[in-house]
PyMOL Python script that loads the backbone (N, CA, C, O; Angstrom):
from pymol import cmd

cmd.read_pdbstr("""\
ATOM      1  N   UNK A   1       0.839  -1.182   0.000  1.00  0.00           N
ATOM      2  CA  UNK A   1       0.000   0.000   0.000  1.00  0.00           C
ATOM      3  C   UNK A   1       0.882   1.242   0.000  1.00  0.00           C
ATOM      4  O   UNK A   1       0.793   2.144  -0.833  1.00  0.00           O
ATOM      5  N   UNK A   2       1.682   1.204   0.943  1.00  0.00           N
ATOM      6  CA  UNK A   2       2.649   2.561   0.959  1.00  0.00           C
ATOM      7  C   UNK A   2       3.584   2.288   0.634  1.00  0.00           C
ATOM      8  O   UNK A   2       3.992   1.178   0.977  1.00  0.00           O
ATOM      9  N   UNK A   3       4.384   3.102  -0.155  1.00  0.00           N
ATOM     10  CA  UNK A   3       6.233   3.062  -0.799  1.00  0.00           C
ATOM     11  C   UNK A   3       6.998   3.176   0.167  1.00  0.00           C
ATOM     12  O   UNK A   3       6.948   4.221   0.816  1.00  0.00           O
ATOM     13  N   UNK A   4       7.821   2.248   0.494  1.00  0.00           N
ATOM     14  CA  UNK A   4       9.320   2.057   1.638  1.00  0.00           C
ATOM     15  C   UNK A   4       9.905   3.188   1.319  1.00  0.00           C
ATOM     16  O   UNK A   4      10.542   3.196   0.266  1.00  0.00           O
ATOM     17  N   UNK A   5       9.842   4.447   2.150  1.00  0.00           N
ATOM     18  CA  UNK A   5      11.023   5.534   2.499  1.00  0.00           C
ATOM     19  C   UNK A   5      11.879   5.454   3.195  1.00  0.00           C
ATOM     20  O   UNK A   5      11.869   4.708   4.174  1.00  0.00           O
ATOM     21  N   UNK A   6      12.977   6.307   2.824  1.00  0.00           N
ATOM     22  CA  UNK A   6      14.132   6.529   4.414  1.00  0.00           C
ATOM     23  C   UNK A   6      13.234   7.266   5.429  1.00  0.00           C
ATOM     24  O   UNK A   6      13.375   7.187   6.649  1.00  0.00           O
ATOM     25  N   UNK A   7      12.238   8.039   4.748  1.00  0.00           N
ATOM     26  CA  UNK A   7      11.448   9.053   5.755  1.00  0.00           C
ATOM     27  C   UNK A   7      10.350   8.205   6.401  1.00  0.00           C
ATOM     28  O   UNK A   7       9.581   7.300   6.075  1.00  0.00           O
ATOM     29  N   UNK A   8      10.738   9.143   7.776  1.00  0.00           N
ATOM     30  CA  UNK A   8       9.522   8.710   8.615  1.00  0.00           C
ATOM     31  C   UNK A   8       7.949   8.894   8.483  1.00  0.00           C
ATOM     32  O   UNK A   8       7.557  10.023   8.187  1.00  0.00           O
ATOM     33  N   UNK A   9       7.107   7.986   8.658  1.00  0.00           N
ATOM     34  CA  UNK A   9       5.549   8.244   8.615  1.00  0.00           C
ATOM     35  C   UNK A   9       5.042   9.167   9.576  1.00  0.00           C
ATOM     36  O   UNK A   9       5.356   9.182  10.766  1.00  0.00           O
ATOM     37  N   UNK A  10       4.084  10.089   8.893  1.00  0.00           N
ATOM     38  CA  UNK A  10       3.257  10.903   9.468  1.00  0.00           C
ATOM     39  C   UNK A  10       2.064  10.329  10.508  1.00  0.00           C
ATOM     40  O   UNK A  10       1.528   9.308  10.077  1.00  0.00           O
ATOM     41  N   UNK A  11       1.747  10.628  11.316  1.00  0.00           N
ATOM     42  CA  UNK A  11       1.031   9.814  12.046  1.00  0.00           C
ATOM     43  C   UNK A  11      -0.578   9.743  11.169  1.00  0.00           C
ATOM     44  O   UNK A  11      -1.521   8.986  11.400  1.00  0.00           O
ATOM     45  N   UNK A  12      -0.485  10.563  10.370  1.00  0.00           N
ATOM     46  CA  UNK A  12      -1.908  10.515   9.526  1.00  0.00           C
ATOM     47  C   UNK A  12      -1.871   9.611   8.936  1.00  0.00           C
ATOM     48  O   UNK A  12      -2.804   8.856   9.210  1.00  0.00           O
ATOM     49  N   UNK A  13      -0.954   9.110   7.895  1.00  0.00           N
ATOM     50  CA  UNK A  13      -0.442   8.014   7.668  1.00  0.00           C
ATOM     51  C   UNK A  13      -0.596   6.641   8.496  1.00  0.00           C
ATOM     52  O   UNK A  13      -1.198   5.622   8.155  1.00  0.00           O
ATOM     53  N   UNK A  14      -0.054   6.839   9.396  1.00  0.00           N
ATOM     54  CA  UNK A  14      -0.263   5.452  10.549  1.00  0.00           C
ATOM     55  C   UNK A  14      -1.199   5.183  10.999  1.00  0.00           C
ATOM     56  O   UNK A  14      -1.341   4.035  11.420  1.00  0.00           O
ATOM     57  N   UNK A  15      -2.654   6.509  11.142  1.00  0.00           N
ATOM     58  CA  UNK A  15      -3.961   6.426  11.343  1.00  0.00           C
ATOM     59  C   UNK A  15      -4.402   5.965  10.074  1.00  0.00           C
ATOM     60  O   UNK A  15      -5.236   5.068   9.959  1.00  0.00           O
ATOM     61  N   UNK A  16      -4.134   6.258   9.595  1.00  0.00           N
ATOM     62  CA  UNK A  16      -5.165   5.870   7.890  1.00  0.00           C
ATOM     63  C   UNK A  16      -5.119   4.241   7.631  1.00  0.00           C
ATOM     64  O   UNK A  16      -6.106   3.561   7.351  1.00  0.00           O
ATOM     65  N   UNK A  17      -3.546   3.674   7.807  1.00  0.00           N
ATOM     66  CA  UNK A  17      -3.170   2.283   7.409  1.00  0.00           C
ATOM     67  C   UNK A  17      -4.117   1.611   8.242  1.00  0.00           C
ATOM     68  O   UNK A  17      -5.200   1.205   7.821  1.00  0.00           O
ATOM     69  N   UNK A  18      -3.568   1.442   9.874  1.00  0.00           N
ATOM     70  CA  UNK A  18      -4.867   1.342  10.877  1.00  0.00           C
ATOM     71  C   UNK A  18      -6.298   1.236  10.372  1.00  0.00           C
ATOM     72  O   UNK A  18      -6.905   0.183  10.180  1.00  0.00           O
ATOM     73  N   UNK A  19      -6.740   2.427  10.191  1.00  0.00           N
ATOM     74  CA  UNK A  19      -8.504   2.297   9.843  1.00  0.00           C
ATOM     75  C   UNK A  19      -8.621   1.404   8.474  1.00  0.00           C
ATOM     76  O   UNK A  19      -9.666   0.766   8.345  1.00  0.00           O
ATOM     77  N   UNK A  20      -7.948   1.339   7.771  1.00  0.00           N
ATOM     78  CA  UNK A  20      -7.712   0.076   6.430  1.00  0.00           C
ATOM     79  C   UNK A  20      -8.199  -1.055   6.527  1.00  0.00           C
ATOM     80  O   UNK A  20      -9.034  -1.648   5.843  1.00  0.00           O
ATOM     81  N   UNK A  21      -7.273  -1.505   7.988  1.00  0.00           N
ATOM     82  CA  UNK A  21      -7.080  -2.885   8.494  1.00  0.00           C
ATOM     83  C   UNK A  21      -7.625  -3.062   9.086  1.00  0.00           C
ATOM     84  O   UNK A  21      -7.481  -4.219   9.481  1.00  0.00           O
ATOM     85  N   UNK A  22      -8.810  -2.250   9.825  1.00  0.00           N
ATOM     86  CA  UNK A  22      -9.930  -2.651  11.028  1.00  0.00           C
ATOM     87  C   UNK A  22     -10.527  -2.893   9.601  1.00  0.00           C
ATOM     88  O   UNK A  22     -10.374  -4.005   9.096  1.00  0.00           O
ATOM     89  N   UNK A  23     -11.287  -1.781   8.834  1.00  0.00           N
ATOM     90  CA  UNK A  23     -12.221  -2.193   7.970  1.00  0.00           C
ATOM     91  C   UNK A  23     -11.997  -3.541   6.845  1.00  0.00           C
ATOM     92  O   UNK A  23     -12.851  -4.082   6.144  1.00  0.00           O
ATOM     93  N   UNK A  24     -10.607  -3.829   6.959  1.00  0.00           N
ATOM     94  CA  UNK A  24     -10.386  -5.109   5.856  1.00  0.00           C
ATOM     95  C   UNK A  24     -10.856  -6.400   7.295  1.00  0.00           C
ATOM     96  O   UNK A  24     -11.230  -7.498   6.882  1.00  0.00           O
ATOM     97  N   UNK A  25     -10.827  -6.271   8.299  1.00  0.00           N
ATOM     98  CA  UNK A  25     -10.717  -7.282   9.153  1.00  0.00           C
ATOM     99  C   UNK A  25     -12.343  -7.713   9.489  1.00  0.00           C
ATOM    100  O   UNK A  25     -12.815  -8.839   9.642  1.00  0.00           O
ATOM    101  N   UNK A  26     -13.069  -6.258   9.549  1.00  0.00           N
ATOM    102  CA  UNK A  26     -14.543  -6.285   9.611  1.00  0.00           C
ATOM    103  C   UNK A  26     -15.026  -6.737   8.146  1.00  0.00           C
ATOM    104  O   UNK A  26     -16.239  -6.941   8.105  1.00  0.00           O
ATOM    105  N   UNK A  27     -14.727  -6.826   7.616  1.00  0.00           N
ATOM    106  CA  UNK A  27     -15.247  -7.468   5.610  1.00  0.00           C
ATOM    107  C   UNK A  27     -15.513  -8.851   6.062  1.00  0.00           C
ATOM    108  O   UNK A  27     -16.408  -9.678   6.239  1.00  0.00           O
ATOM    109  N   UNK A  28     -13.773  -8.570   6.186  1.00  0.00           N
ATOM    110  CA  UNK A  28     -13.134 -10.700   6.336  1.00  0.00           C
ATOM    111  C   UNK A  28     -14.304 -11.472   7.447  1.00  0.00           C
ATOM    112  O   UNK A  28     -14.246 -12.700   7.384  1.00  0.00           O
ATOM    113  N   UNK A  29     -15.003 -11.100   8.116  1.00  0.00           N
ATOM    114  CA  UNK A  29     -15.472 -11.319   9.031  1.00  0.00           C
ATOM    115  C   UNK A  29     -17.329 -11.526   8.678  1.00  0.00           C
ATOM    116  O   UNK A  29     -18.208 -12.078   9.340  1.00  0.00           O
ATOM    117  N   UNK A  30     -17.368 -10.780   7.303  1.00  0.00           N
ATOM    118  CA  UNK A  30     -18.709 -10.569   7.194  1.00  0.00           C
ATOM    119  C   UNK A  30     -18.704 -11.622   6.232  1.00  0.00           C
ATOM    120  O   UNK A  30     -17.923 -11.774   5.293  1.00  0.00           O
ATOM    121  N   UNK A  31     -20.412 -12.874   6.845  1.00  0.00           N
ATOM    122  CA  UNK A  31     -20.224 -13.956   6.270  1.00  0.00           C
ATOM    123  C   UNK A  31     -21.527 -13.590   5.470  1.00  0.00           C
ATOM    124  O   UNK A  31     -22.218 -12.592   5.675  1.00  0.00           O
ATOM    125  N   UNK A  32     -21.850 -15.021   4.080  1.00  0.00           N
ATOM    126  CA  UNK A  32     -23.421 -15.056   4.248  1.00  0.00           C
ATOM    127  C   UNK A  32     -24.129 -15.053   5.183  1.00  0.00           C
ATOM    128  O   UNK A  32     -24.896 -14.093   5.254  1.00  0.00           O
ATOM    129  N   UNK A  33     -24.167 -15.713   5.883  1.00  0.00           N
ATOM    130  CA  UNK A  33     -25.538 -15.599   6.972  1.00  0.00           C
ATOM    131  C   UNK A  33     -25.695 -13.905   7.371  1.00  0.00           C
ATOM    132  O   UNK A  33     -26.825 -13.431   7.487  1.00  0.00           O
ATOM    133  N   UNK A  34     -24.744 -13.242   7.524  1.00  0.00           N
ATOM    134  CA  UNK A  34     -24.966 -11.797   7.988  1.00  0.00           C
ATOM    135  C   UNK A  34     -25.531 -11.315   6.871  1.00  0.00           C
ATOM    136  O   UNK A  34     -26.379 -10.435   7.021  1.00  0.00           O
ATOM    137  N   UNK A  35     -25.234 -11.724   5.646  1.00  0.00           N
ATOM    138  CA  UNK A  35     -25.916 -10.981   4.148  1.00  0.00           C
ATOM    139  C   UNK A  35     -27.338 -11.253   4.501  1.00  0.00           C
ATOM    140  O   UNK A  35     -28.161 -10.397   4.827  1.00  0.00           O
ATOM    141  N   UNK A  36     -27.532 -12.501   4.404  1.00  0.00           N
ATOM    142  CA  UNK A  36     -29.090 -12.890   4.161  1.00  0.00           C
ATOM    143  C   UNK A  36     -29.862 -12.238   5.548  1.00  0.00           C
ATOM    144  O   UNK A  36     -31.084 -12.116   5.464  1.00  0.00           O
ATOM    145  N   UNK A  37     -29.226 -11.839   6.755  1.00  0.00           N
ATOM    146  CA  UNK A  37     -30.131 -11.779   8.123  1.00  0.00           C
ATOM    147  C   UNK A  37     -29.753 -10.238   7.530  1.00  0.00           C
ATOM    148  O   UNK A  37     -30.699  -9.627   8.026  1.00  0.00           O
ATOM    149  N   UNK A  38     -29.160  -9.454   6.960  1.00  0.00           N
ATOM    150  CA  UNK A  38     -29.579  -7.539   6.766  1.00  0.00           C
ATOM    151  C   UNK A  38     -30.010  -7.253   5.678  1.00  0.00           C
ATOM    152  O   UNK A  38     -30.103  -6.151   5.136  1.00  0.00           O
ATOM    153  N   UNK A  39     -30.410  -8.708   5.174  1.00  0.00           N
ATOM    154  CA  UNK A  39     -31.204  -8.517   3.560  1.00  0.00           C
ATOM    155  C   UNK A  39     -32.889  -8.883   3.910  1.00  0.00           C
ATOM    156  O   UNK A  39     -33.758  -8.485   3.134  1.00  0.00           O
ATOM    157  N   UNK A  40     -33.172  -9.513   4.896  1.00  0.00           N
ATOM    158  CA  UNK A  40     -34.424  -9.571   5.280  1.00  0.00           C
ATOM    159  C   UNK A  40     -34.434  -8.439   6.614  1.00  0.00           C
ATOM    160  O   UNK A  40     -35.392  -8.437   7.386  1.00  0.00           O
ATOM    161  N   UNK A  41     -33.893  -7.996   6.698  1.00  0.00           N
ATOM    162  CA  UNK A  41     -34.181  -6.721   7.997  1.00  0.00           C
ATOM    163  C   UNK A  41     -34.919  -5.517   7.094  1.00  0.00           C
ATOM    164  O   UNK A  41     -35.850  -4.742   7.312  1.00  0.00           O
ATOM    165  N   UNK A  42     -33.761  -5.838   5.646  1.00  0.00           N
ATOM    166  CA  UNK A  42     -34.430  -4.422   4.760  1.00  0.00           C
ATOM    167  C   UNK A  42     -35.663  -4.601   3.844  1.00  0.00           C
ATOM    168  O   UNK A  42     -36.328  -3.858   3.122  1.00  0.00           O
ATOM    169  N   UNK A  43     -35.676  -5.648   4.117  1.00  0.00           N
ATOM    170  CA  UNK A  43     -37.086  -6.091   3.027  1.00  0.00           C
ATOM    171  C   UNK A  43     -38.041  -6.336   4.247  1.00  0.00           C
ATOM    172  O   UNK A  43     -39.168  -6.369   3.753  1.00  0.00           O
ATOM    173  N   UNK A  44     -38.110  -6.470   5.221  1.00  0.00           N
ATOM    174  CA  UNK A  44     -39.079  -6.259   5.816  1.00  0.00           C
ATOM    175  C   UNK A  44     -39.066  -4.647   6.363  1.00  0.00           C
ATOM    176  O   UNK A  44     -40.147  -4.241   6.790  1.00  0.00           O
ATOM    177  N   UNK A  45     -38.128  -3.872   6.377  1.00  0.00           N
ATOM    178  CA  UNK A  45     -38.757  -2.364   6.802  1.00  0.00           C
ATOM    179  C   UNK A  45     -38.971  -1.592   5.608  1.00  0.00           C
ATOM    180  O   UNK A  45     -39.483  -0.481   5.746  1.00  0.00           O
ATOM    181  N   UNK A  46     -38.573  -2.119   4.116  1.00  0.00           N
ATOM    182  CA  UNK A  46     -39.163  -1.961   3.095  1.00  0.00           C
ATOM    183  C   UNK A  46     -40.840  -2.346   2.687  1.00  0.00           C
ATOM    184  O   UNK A  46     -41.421  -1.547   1.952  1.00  0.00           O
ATOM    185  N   UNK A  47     -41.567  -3.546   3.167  1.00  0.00           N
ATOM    186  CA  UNK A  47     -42.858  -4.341   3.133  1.00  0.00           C
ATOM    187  C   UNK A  47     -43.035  -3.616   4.172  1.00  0.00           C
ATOM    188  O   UNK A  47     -44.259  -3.647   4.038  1.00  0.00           O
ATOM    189  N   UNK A  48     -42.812  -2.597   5.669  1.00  0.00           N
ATOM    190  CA  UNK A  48     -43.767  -1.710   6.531  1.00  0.00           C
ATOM    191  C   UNK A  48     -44.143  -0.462   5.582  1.00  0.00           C
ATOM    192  O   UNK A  48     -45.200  -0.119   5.051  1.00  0.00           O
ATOM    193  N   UNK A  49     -42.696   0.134   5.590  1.00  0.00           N
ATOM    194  CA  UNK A  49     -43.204   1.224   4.658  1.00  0.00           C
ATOM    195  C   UNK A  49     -44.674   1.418   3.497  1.00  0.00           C
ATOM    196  O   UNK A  49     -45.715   2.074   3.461  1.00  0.00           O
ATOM    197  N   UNK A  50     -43.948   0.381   2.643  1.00  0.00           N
ATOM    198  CA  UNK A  50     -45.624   0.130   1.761  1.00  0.00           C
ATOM    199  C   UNK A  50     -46.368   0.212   2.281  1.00  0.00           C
ATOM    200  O   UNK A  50     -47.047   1.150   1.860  1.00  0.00           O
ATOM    201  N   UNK A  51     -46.954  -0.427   3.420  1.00  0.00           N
ATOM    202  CA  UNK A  51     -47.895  -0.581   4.078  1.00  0.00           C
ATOM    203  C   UNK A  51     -48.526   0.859   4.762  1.00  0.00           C
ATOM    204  O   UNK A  51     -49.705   1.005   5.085  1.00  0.00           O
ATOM    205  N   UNK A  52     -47.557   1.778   4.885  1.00  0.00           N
ATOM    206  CA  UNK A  52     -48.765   2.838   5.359  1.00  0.00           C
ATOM    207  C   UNK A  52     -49.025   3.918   4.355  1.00  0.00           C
ATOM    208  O   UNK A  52     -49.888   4.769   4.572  1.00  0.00           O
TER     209      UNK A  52
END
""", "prot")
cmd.dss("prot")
cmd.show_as("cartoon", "prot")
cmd.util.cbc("prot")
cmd.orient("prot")
């Protein structure tokens, strides 16, 4: 992701890589079953809506 410098990283930098790797770790983590159980959460508050 980032090019090997002699220079040191900015800590914005070291925050950014960080938030990368939580969000690549939270993906890795997201299975089918979580698809199909927030795919019927939205189709059923989609089928209330209609309804009024």
């Amino acid at each position: 992701m980032k090019e090997e410098k002699k220079t040191g990283c900015c800590s914005c930098e070291k925050d950014f890589e960080k938030q990368v790797k939580k969000t690549v770790d939270a993906v890795e983590k997201y299975t089918g079953t979580d698809h199909e159980k927030k795919k019927a959460e939205v189709e059923a508050a989609f089928a209330e809506d209609k309804r009024r």
